[in-house]
C-alpha positions as CSV (number, residue, x, y, z in Angstrom):
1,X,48.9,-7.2,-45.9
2,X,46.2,-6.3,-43.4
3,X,43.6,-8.9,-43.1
4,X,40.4,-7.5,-44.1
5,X,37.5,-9.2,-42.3
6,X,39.1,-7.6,-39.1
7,X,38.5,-3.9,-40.6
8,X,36.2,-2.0,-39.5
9,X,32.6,-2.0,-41.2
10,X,33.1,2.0,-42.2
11,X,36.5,1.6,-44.4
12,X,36.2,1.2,-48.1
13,X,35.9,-1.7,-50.3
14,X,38.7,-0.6,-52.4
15,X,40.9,1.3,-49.9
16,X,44.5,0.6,-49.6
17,X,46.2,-1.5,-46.9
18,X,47.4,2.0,-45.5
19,X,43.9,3.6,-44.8
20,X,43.6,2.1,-41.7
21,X,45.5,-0.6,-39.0
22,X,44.4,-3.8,-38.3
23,X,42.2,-4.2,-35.3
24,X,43.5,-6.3,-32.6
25,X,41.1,-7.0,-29.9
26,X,42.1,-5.6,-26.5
27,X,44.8,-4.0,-27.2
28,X,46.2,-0.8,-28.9
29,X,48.6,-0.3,-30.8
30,X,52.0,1.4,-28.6
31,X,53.1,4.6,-30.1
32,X,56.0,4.5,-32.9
33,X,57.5,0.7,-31.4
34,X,54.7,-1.6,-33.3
35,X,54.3,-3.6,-29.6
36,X,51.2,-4.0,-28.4
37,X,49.7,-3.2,-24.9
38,X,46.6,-4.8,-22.7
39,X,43.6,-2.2,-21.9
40,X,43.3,-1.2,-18.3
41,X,40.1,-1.5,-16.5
42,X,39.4,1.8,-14.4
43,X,38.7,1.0,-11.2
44,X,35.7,2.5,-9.7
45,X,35.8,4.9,-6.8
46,X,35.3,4.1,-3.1
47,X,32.3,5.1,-0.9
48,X,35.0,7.2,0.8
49,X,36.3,8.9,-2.2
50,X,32.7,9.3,-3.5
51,X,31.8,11.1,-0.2
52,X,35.1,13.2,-0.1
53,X,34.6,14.6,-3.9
54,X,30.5,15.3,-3.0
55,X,31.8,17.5,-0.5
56,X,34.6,19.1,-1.5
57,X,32.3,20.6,-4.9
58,X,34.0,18.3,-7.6
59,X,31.5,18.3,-10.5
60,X,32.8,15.5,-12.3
61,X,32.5,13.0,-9.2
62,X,29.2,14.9,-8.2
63,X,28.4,13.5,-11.9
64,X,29.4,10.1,-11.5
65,X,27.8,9.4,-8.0
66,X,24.2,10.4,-9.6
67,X,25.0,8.0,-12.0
68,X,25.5,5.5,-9.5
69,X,22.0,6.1,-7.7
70,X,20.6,6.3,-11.0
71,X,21.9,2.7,-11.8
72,X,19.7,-0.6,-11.4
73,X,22.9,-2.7,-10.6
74,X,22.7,-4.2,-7.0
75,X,26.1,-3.9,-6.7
76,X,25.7,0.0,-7.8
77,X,22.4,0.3,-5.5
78,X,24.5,-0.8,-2.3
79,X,27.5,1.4,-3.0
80,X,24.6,4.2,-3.8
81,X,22.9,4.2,-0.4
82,X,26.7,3.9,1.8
83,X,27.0,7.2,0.0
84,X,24.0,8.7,1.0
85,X,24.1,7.5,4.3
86,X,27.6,9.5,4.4
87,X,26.3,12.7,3.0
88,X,22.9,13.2,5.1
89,X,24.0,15.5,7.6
90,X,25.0,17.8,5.0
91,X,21.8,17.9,3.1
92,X,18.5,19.6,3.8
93,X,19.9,23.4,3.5
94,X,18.7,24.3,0.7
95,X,15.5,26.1,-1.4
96,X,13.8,23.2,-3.7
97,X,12.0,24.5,-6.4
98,X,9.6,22.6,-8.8
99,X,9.2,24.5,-12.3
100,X,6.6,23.2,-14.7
101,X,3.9,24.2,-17.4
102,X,2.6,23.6,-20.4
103,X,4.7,22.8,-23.7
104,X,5.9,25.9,-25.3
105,X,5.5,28.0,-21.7
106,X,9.2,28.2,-22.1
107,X,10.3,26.3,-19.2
108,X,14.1,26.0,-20.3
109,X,14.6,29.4,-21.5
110,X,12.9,30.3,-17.9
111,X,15.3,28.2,-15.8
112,X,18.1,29.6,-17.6
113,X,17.0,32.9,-17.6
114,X,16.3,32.4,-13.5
115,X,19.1,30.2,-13.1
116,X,22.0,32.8,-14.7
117,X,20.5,35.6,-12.3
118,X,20.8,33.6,-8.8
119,X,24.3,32.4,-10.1
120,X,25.3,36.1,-11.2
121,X,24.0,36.6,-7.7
122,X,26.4,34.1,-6.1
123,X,23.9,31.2,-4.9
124,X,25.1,27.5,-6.4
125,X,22.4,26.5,-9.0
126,X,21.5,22.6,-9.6
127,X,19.1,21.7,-12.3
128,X,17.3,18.4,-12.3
129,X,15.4,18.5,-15.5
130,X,13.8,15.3,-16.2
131,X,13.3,14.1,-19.8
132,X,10.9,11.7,-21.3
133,X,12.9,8.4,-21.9
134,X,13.1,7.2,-25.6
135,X,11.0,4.0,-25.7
136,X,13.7,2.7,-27.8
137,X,17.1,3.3,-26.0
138,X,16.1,4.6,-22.9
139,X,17.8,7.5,-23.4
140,X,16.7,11.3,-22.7
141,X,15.1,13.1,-25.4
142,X,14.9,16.7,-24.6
143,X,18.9,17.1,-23.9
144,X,18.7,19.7,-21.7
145,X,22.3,21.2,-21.8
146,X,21.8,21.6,-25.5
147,X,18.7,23.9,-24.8
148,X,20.5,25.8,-22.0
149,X,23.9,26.2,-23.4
150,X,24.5,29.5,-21.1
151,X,23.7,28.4,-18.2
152,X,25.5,24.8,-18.4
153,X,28.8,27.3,-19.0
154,X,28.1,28.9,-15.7
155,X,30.9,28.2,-13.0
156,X,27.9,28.5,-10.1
157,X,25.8,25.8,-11.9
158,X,25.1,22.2,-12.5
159,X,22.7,20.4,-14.9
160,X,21.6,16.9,-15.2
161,X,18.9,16.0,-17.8
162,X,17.7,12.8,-16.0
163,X,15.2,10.4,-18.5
164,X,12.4,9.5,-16.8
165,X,12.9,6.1,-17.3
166,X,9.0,5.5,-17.8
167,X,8.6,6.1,-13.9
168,X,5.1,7.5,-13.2
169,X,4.6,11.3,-13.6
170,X,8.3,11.4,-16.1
171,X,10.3,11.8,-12.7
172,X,13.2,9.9,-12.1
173,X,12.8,7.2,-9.5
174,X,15.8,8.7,-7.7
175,X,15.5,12.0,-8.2
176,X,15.1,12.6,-4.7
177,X,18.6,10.9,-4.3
178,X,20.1,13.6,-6.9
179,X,18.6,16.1,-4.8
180,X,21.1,15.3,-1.7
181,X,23.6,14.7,-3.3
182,X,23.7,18.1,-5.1
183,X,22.9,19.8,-1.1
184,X,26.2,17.8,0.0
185,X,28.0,19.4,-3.0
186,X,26.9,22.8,-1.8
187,X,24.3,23.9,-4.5
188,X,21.8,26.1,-2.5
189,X,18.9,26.4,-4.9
190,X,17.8,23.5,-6.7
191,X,15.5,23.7,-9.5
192,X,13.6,20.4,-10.2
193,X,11.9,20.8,-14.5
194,X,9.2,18.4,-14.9
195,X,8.4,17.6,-18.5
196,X,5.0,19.0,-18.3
197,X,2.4,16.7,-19.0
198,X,0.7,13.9,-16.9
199,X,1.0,13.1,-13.1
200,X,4.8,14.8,-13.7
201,X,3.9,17.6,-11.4
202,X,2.5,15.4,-8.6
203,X,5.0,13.8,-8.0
204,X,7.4,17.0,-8.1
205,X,4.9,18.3,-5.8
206,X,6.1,15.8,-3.1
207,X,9.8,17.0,-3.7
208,X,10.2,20.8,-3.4
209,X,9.6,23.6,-1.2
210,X,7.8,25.7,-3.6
211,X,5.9,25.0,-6.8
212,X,5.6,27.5,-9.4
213,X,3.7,27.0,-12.7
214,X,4.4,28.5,-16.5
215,X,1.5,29.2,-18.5
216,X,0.9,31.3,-21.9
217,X,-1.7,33.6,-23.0
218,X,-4.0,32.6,-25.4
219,X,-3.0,28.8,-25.2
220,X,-6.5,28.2,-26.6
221,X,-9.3,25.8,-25.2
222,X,-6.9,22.5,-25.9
223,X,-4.4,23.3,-23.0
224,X,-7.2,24.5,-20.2
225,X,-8.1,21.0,-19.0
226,X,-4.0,20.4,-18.8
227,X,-3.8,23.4,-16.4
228,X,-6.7,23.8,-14.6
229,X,-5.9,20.7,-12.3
230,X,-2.0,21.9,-11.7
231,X,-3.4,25.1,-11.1
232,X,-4.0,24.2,-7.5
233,X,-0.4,22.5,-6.8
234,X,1.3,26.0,-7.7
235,X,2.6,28.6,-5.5
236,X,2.8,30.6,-8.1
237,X,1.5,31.0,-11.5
238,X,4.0,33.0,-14.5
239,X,2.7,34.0,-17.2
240,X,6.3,34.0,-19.6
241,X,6.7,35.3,-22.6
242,X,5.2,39.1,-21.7
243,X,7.0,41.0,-23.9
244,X,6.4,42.9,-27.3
245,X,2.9,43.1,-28.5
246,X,2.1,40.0,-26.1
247,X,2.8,42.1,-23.1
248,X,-0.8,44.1,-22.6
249,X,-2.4,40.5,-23.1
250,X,-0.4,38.7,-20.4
251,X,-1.4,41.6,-18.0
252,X,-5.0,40.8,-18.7
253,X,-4.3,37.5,-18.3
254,X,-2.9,37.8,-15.2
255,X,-6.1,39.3,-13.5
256,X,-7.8,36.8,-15.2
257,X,-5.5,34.1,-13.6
258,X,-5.9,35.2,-10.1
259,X,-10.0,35.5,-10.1
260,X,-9.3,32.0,-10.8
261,X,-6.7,31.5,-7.9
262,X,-9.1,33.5,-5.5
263,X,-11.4,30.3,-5.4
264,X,-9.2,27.8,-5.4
265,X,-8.0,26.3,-2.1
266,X,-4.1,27.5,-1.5
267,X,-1.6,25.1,-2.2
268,X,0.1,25.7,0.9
269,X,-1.3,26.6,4.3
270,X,-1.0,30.2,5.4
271,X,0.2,31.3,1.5
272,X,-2.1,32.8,-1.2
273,X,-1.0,31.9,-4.7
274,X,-1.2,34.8,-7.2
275,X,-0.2,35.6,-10.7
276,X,3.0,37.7,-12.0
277,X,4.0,37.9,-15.6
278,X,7.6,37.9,-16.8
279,X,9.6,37.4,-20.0
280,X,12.2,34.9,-20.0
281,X,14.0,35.6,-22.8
282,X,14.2,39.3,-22.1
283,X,15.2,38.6,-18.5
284,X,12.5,40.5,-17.1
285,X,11.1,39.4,-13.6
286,X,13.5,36.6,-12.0
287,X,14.3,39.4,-9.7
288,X,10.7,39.9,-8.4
289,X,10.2,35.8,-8.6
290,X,13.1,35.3,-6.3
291,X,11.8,37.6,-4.0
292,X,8.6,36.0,-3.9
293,X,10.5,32.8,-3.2
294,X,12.4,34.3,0.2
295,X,9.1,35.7,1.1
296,X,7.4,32.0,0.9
297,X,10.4,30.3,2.6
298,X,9.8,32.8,4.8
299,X,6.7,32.5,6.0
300,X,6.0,28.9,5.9
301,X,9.4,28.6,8.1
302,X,7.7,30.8,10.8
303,X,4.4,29.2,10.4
304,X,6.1,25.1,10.7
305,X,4.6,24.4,7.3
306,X,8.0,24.6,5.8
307,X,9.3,22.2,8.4
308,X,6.1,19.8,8.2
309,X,5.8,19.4,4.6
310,X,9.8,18.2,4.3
311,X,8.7,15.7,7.0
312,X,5.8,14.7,4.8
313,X,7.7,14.3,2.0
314,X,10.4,12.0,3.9
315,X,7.1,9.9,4.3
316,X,6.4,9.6,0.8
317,X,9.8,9.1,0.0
318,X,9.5,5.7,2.1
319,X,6.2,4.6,0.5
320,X,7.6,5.2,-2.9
321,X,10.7,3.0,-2.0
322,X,8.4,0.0,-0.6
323,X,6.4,0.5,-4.0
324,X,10.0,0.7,-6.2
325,X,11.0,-2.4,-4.1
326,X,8.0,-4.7,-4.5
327,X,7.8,-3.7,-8.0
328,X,11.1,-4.7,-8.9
329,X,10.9,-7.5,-6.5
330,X,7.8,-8.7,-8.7
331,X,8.9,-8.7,-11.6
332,X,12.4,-9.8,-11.0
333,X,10.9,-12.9,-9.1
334,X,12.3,-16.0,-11.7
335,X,8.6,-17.7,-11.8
336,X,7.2,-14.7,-12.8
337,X,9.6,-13.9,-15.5
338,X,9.4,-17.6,-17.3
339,X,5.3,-17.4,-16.8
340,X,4.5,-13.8,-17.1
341,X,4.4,-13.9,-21.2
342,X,2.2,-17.6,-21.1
343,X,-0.2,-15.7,-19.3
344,X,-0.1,-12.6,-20.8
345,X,-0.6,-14.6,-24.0
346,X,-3.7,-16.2,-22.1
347,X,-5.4,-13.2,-21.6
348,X,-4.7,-11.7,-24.7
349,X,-6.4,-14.8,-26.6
350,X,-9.3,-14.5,-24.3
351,X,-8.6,-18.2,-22.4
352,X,-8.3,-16.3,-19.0
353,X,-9.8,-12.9,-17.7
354,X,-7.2,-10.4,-16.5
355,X,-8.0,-10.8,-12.6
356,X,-7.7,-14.7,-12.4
357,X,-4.4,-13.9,-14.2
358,X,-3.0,-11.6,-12.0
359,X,-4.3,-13.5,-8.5
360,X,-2.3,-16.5,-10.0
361,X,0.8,-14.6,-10.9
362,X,0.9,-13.4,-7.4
363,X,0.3,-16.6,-5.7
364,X,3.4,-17.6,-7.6
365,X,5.5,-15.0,-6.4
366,X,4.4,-15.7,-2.8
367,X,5.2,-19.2,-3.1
């Protein structure tokens, strides 16, 4: 008789002893003999063999070493910076895109509209798409490879939806890391999604070559203020979704578009940002938009731009670690985490102001 308070929740009340075994914990039952067997722990991979896979183009350890810079572990974060340290002379050699626009521009269907045509092409395609974290698990949302299901079948690409893990601007504290490691696999484009709303594209801004912004026509008044200030971070504006009926309006829209871009101060030195139109779902103008790509790459490599904004962004890439650092260092600190909530509860109640608070919560994590 199987003892029944070590069934599992989901069996039925009134089910026979056959429906299901008795769970034994930590071991599994061995095939046809009745023995038993102990689990084995998988052992984790080395720095070396993390390095080795990188290179050699092996998704699945490609996979698991983003996971490891993604992870807060120390033990994780130490292993996580031998393996960049392995894999930096084999980054840098690629063409970093940043994609964003407003919700409902069509920013998935765009990348894998643009993403299938330089893979058909033969160029290696990685796609960092960052996702708002759920404030409950911590978990992506959006689930990227469900919304680009032709793309993630695509031998020449990668995906990995990234939450945000409430970072300022929704982008992954390490997606820079991510970015490397997918240059020392051999991707040669990478295409960096931003979820679209906030400081998301500002901080994208610091991480890519080129910047190129989706917008709609007809948004209405509501999205304007969301787009005017991104407006002058893009090196490109697309109007998507010009096809059918919408087409004519997305060609007025586009001159419209680049009166507006005339005035504004270019995003990058020596480049003026225009307007195209295209229609991702139709596959209609990632040609052209690639083309406009080389042609950037092109020119701010000749003029040094190219090479002083990646230098600039190795800059900010070092003040956002010292921030990351003291931040975690902070709150990590064991006095502030036993009197953090008493005086958070202080303030709150109106016994101290906010400032006094914070001055004395600092004082104790430089004692």
């Amino acid at each position: 008789m199987t003892d029944k308070k070590n069934r599992p929740e989901w069996v039925p009340e009134n089910a026979s002893d056959g429906f299901t075994t008795e769970i034994v914990k930590g071991k599994v039952p061995n095939s046809g003999s009745g023995s038993t067997r102990k689990f084995v722990k998988k052992k984790g991979r080395s720095t070396e063999e993390f390095v080795q896979g990188i290179r050699s183009g092996d998704r699945a350890v490609l996979a698991q070493a983003i996971t490891l810079v993604e992870s807060n572990a120390k033990r994780h974060e130490d292993q996580a910076q031998a393996v960049i340290n392995e894999i930096l002379p084999s980054t840098g050699n690629s063409i970093r895109i940043g994609i964003t626009g407003v919700p409902g521009a069509g920013k998935s269907t765009f990348i894998e509209s643009f993403g299938s045509y330089l893979s058909d092409k033969g160029h290696r395609v990685a796609v960092l798409a960052v996702d708002p974290s759920s404030t409950i698990t911590g978990g992506s949302i959006l689930g990227d490879k469900t919304r680009m299901e032709a793309l993630a079948r695509n031998r020449n690409a990668f995906i990995r939806p990234s939450p945000s893990g409430g970072t300022l601007g929704g982008v992954n504290r390490k997606t820079r890391e991510t970015i490397l490691l997918c240059e020392a696999a051999g991707f040669d484009v990478i295409l960096v999604e931003t979820i679209g709303v906030g400081q998301s594209e500002v901080a994208v801004r610091s991480m890519v070559d080129f910047f190129l912004l989706l917008v709609l026509t007809g948004a209405g008044d509501e999205l304007q203020g969301m787009k005017k200030g991104v407006m002058e971070l893009a090196d490109v504006l697309l109007i998507n979704k010009a096809d059918g009926e919408n087409r004519q309006r997305a060609k007025i829209a586009r001159g419209e578009y680049n009166r507006i871009l005339h005035h504004l101060q270019p995003a990058t030195k020596g480049w003026a940002s225009k307007a195209y139109t295209a229609s991702a779902l139709y596959h209609e103008g990632m040609e052209e938009i690639w083309k406009i790509v080389l042609r950037f790459i092109e020119t701010t490599k000749e003029s040094g731009v190219f090479t002083d904004r990646r230098n600039a962004q190795t800059k900010d890439w070092i003040h956002a670690m010292i921030k990351d650092y003291l931040e975690t260092s902070f709150f990590t600190h064991p006095s502030i985490k036993s009197q953090l909530p008493a005086f958070e509860n202080k303030v709150v109640q109106g016994d101290l102001n906010v400032t006094s608070a914070v001055k004395e919560l600092i004082r104790l994590f430089e004692a």
